[in-house]
N, C-alpha and C positions, 0 to 999 in steps of 0.2 A: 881490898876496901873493907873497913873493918864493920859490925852490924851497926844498923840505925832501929829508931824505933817501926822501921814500916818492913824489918827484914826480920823474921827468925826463925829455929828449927819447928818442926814438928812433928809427932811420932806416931802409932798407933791410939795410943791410947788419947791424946791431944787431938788429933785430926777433924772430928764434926767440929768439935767448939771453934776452931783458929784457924779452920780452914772453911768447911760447909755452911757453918750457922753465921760468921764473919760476911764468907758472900753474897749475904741476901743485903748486905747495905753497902757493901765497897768490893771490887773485882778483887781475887784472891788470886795468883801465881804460885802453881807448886812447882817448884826445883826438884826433880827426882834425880839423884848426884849419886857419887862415892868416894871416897878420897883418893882410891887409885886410879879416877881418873882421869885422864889427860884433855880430853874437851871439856870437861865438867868442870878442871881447873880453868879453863878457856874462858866458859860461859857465864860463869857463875859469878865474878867481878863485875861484868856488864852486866846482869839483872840487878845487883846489889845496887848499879850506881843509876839503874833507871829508874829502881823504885826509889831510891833517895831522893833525885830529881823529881819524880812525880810529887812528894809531899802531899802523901797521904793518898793520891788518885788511884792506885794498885796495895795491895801489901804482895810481898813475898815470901812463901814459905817454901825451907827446905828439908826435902824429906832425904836422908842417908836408905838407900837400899839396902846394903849390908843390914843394918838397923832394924829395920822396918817392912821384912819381906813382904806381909801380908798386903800393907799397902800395894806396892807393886802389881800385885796377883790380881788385886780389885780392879784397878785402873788399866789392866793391859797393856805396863812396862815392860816392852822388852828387847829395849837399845834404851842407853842413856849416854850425855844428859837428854832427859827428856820433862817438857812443859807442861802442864796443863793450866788454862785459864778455867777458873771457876765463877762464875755468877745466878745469883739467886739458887744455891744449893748445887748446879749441874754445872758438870764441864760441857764448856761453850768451843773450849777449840783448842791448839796446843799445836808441838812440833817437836820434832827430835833432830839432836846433832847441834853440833855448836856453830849456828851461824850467823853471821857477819853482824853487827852493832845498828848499820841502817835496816835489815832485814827484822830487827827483833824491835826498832822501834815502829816502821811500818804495820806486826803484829800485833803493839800496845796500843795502836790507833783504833784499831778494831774492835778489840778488848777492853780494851780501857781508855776511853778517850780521857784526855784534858781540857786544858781551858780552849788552849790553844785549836784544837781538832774541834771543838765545841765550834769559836769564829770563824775556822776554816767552813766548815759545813752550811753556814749561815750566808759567807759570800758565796757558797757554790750555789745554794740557793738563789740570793741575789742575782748571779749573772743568769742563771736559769729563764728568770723573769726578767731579765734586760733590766734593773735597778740598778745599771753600772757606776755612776757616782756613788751609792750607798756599796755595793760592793768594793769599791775600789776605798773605802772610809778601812772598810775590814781589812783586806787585803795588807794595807798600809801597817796595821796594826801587829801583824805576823807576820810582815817582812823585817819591822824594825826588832823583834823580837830571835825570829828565825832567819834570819837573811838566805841560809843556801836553803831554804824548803822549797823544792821545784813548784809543786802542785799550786804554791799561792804565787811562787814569780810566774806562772800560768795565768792564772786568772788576772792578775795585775795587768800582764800584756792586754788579754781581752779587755778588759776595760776600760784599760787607758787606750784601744786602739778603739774601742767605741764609741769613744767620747772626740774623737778627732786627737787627739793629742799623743801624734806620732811620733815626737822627737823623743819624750819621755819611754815610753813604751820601744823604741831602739836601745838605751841604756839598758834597760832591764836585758833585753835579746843579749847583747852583746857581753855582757857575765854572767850570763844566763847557769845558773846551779844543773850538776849534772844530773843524770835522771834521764828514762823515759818520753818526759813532759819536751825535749829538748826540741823534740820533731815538728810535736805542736807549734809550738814558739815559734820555729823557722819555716811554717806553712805562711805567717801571719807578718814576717819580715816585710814581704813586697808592699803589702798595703799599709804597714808604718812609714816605709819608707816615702811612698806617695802624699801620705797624709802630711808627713815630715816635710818633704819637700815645698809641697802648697799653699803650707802657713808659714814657712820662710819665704816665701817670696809671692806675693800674694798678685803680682802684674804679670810676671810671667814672661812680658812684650811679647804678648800672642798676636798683635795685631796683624801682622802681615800672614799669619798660620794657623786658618780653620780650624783644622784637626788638633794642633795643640790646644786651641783654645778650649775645645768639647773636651780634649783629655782632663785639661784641667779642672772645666764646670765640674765634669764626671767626680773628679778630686772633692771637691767643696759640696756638692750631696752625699759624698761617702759618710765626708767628716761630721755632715747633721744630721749621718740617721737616715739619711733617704736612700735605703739603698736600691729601691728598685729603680729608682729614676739614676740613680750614680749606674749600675749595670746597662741598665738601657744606653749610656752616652759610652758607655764602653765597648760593647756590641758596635755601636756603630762606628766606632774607629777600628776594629778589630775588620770590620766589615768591609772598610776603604782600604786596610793593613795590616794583615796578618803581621806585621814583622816591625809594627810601630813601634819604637825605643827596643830594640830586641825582645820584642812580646812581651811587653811590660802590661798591659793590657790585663793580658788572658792570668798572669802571675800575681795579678792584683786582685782578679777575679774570685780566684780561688782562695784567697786570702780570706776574701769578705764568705767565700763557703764555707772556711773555716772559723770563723764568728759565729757566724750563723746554728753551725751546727748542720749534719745528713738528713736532719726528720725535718729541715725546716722549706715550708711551701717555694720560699724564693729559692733556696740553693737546689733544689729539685727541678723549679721552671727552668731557672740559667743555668743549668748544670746542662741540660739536654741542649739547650737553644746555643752554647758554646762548642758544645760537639758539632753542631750540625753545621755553624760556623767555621769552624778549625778542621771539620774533616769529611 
């Protein structure tokens, strides 16, 4: 890739101005390279083409080691290629070795966010504070943008399964972008699917079937937000059946722990009161 205005050399003698005195208003990336090479030629196309893509969010500078030993000596290079991020004057963080394209945009998130990592943070807030509709507004906006970015088809699940709106939130699961995040998502399957289920068919014909019936209230508190009364009618089918729908129950349960979140008062109460139940 050939240079943009946000990529270029720079030397000893260059270095405060275009590199230190530049990072006090925009993240500065130095390339510590050579031409001989071989991961350097690897790595060095992919910053090119992320600082292009950033548009203006990073600049890139490359420093030639051969060239410019002194540099090296200062910054304690000594395996290339190797990175440093710069801001407000100081290296903030950096890495050596040429690796992989999502690893080094993962690093730019850190360093240098965009607009995009700006709205990601904003819904993670959101969901933080349970604002799921207003998260899920964000969400929408960096999925149509990013589509495979796991971390926001994350939150999109959460939100859209906390809004009751199970069938949507199974789409997402089911091309779910790879990542990590993947695990998550499939904690949170069971209780789309239930949520799914309930709003498809809102009769049920429980009538001759107790226990169905409380499964399903259980269902319709989940989907408004109540969730300790949706647990409560779970527990007690769980109570009369450990083995109801193949423990569909207890897989829903966990589902809503996983909404919720581990620091949260409910999934702490039910977390124990399920064990003591199941075992």
């Amino acid at each position: 890739m050939g240079p943009s205005n946000f990529v270029f050399d720079v030397s000893e003698s260059t270095f405060e101005v275009d590199v230190v005195n530049r990072s006090y208003e925009t993240p500065v990336l130095v390339d510590f390279w050579a031409p001989w090479c071989g991961p350097c030629r690897s790595l060095g196309p992919v910053l090119e083409k992320l600082a292009t893509e950033s548009d203006g969010g990073f600049f890139l500078a490359k420093v030639n080691v051969d060239e410019n030993p002194n540099l090296s000596v200062r910054f304690g290079v000594q395996g290339i290629p190797a990175v440093k991020a710069f801001r407000n004057g100081q290296v903030i963080n950096g890495f050596v070795g040429a690796i992989p394209e999502p690893r080094v945009r993962e690093f730019l998130q850190k360093v240098a966010p965009n607009e995009t990592d700006h709205t990601l943070a904003e819904a993670i807030s959101l969901l933080a504070t349970r604002h799921w509709a207003d998260a899920e507004e964000k969400l929408r906006i960096i999925i149509d943008a990013q589509p495979r970015n796991a971390a926001a088809a994350l939150g999109m699940v959460r939100a859209l399964v906390a809004q009751g709106k199970g069938r949507e939130a199974l789409e997402i699961i089911e091309v779910f972008p790879s990542g990590p995040e993947i695990v998550a998502a499939e904690q949170l399957r069971p209780l789309a699917e239930m949520l799914a289920e309930v709003a498809e068919d809102n009769d049920h014909r429980t009538e001759n079937d107790l226990q169905l019936a409380q499964y399903w209230q259980s269902a319709r508190l989940l989907a408004g937000g109540r969730y300790a009364a949706g647990m409560d009618g779970l527990m007690e089918v769980l109570r009369k059946d450990k083995k109801f729908r193949g423990g569909e129950p207890r897989k829903v349960m966990l589902g809503v722990f996983a909404l919720l979140g581990d620091d949260d008062p409910l999934t702490r109460e039910y977390r124990s009161e399920l064990a003591s139940v199941l075992y």
